[in-house]
C-alpha positions as CSV (number, residue, x, y, z in Angstrom):
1,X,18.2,-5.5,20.1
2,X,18.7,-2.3,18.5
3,X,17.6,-2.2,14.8
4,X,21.0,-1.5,12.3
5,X,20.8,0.6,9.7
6,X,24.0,-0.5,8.3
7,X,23.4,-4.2,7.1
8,X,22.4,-3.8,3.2
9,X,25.0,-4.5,0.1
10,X,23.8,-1.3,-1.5
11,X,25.8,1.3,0.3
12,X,24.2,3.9,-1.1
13,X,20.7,2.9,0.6
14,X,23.1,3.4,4.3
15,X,23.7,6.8,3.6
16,X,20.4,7.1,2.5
17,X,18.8,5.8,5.7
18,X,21.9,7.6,7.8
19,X,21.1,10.9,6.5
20,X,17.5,11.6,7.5
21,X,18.5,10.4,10.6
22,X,21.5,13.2,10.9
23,X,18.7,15.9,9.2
24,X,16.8,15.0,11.8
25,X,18.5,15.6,14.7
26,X,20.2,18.7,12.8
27,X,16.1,20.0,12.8
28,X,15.6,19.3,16.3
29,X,19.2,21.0,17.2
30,X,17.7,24.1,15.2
31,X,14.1,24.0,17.2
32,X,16.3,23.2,20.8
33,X,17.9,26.9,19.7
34,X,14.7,28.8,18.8
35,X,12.9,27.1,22.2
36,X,15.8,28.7,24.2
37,X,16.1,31.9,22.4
38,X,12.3,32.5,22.8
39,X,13.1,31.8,26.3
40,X,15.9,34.2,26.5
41,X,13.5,37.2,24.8
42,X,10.3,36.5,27.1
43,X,12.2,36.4,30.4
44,X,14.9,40.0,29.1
45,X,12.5,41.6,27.7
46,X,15.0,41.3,24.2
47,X,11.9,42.5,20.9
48,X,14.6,41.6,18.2
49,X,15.5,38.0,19.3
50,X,12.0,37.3,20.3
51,X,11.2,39.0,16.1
52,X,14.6,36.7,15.1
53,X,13.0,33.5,16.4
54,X,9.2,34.7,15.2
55,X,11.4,35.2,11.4
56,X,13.3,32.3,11.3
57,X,10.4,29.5,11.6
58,X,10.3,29.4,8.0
59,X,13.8,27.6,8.1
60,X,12.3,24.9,10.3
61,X,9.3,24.2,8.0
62,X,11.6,24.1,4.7
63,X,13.6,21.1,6.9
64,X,10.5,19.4,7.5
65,X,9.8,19.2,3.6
66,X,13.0,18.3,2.9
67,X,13.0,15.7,4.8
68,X,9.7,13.9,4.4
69,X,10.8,14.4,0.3
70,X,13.7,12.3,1.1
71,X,12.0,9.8,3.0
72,X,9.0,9.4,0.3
73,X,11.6,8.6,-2.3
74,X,13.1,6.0,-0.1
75,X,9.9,4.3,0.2
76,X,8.8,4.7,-3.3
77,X,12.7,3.4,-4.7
78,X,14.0,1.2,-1.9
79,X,10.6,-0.2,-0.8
80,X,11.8,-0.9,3.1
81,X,10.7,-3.4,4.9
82,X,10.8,-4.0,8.9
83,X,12.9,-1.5,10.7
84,X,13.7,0.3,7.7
85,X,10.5,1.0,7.4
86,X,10.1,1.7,11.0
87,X,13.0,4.0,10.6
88,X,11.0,6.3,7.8
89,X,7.5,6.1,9.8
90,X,9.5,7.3,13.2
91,X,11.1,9.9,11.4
92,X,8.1,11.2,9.1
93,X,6.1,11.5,12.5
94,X,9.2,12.8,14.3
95,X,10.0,15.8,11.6
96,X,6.1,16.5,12.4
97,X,6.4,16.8,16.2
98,X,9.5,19.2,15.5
99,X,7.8,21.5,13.2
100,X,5.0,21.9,15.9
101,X,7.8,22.3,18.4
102,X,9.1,24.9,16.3
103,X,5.6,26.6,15.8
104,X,5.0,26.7,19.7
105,X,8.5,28.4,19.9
106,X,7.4,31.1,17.6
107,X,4.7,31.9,19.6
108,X,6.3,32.4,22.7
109,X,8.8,34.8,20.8
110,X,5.4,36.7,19.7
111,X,4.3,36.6,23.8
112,X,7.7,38.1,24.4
113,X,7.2,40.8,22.4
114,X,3.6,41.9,23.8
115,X,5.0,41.4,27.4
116,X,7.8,43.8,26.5
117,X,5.6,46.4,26.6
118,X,4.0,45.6,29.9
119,X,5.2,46.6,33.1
120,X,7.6,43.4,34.3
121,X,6.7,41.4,37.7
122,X,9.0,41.4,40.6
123,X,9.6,37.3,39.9
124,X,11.1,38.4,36.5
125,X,9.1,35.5,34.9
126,X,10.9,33.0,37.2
127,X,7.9,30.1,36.8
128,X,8.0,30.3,32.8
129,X,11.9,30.5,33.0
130,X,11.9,27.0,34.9
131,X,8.9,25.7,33.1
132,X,11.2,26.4,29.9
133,X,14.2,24.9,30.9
134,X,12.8,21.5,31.8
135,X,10.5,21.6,28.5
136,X,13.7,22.6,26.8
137,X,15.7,19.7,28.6
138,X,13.3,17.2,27.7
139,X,13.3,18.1,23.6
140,X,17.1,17.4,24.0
141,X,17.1,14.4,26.2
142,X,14.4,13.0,23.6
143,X,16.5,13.7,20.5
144,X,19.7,11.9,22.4
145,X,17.2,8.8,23.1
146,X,16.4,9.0,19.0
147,X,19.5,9.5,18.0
148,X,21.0,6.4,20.2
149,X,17.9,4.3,19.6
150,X,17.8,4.1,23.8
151,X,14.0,3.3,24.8
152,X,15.2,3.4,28.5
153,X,16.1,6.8,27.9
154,X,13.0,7.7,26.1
155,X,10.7,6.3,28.8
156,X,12.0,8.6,31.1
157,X,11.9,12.0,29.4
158,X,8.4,10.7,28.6
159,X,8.0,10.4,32.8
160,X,8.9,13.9,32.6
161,X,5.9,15.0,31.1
162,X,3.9,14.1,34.0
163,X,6.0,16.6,36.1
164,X,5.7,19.2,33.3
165,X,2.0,19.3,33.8
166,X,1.9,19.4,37.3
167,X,4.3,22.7,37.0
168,X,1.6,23.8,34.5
169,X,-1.0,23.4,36.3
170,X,0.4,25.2,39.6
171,X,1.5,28.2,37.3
172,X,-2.0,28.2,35.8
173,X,-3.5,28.6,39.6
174,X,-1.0,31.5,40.4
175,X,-1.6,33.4,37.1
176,X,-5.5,33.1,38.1
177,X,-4.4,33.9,41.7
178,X,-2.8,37.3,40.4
179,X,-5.9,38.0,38.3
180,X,-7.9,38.0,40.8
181,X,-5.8,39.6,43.3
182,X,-4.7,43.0,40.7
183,X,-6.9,43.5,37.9
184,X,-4.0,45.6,36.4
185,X,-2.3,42.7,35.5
186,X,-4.6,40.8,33.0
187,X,-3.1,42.1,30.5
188,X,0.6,40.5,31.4
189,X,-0.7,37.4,32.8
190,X,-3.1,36.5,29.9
191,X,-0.1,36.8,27.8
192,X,2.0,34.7,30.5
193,X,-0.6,31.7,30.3
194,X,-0.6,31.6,26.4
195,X,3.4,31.2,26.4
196,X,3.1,28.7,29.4
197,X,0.4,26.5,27.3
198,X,2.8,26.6,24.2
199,X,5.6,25.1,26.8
200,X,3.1,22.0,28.2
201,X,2.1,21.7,24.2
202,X,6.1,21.2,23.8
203,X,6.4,19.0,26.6
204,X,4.0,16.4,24.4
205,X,6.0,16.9,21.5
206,X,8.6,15.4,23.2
207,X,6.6,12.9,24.9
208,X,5.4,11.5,21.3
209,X,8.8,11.7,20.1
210,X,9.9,9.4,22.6
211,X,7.1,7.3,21.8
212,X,8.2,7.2,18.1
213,X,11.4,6.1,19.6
214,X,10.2,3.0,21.1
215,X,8.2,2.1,18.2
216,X,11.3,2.3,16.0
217,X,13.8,0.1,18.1
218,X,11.1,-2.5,19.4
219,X,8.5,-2.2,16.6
220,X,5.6,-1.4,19.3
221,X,2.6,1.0,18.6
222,X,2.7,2.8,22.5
223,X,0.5,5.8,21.8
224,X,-2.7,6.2,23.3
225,X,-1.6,3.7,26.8
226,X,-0.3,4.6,30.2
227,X,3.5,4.8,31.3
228,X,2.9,2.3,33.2
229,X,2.0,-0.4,30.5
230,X,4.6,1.1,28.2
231,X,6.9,0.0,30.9
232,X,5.6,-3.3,31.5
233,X,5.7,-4.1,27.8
234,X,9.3,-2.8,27.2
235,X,10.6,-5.5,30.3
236,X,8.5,-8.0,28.7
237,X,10.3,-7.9,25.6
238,X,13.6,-7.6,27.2
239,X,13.0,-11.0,29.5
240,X,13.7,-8.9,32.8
């Protein structure tokens, strides 16, 4: 059963607990944009979006203290108990996995620019363009699991973190590969690997918000265990 946020006599206390969710999910909208414009500036070469994203981080951090404000005076006025309470803690840690989101997606705007001035590869950055996209796709598809409360959907964007290391991994081995192969390209590829590792790093971002979202609907603690057990406890408490 999904916890409801709508059940108290004070109204005022529902719009409370209904408005850090929408400033939520309006923060994550905002670090879904910077992720895909830091994209767009490695992969074009484009030094004043990739300079734009690298500016503009500031806006996400001044959401992530307005929002942990708001919650710390619902706590300290309200006093919530159960899944209110849940509610605040998932958002607290959820505002916190954004802002590093945001902070990985400022530095791959700062790769951009380095690798604009480098001669570009024949793949035209092809492996970090589909490592991005599916880190990308799994922020959103973990904000539409918090902001529908779906732990179904959230277990499986957190499955998808598995696959987003294994693409990690075989990018690592070819950036080595090319090293090794064209000492000329250090340089790039060095630059390359530190915007790939700031993608995996978003990929757990999403994976603990999904996590967050499990806690918050069936008042479970999953960090720190396997999919696998996750998944075994979720059907538990469901009776299938």
């Amino acid at each position: 059963m999904k916890p409801n946020i709508h059940t108290h006599i004070s109204r005022q206390y529902n719009a409370e607990l209904e408005d850090i969710r929408t400033r939520v999910l309006a923060m994550g909208g905002l670090v879904e944009q910077h992720i895909d414009q830091a994209l767009q500036a490695l992969v074009n070469g484009d030094v004043e979006l990739a300079n734009h994203v690298a500016t503009q981080d500031y806006e996400v951090n001044r959401m992530e203290v307005g929002i942990d404000e708001e919650c710390n005076q619902i706590i300290a006025r309200r006093q919530p108990a159960a899944s209110d309470l849940r509610l605040v803690m998932a958002v607290i840690k959820t505002i916190s996995d954004l802002e590093r989101i945001g902070d990985e997606a400022e530095k791959i705007a700062r790769m951009a620019v380095r690798l604009a001035d480098e001669e570009r590869p024949k793949s035209n950055y092809m492996e970090i363009q589909y490592l991005g996209n599916h880190v990308r796709g799994m922020v959103h598809d973990a904000l539409d699991a918090f902001a529908r409360l779906d732990t179904d959907a959230a277990l499986r964007v957190a499955r998808e973190d598995l696959q987003v290391d294994k693409e990690y991994d075989g990018l690592m081995r070819q950036m080595i590969t090319f090293m090794m192969e064209d000492p000329r390209t250090i340089s790039r590829v060095l630059n390359v690997i530190w915007a790939a590792r700031a993608l995996e790093r978003i990929g757990d971002h999403a994976r603990n918000i999904c996590e967050y979202v499990i806690y918050l609907v069936k008042g479970k603690d999953v960090r720190h265990i396997s999919l696998e057990q996750i998944e075994k406890e979720l059907h538990e408490d469901s009776g299938t």
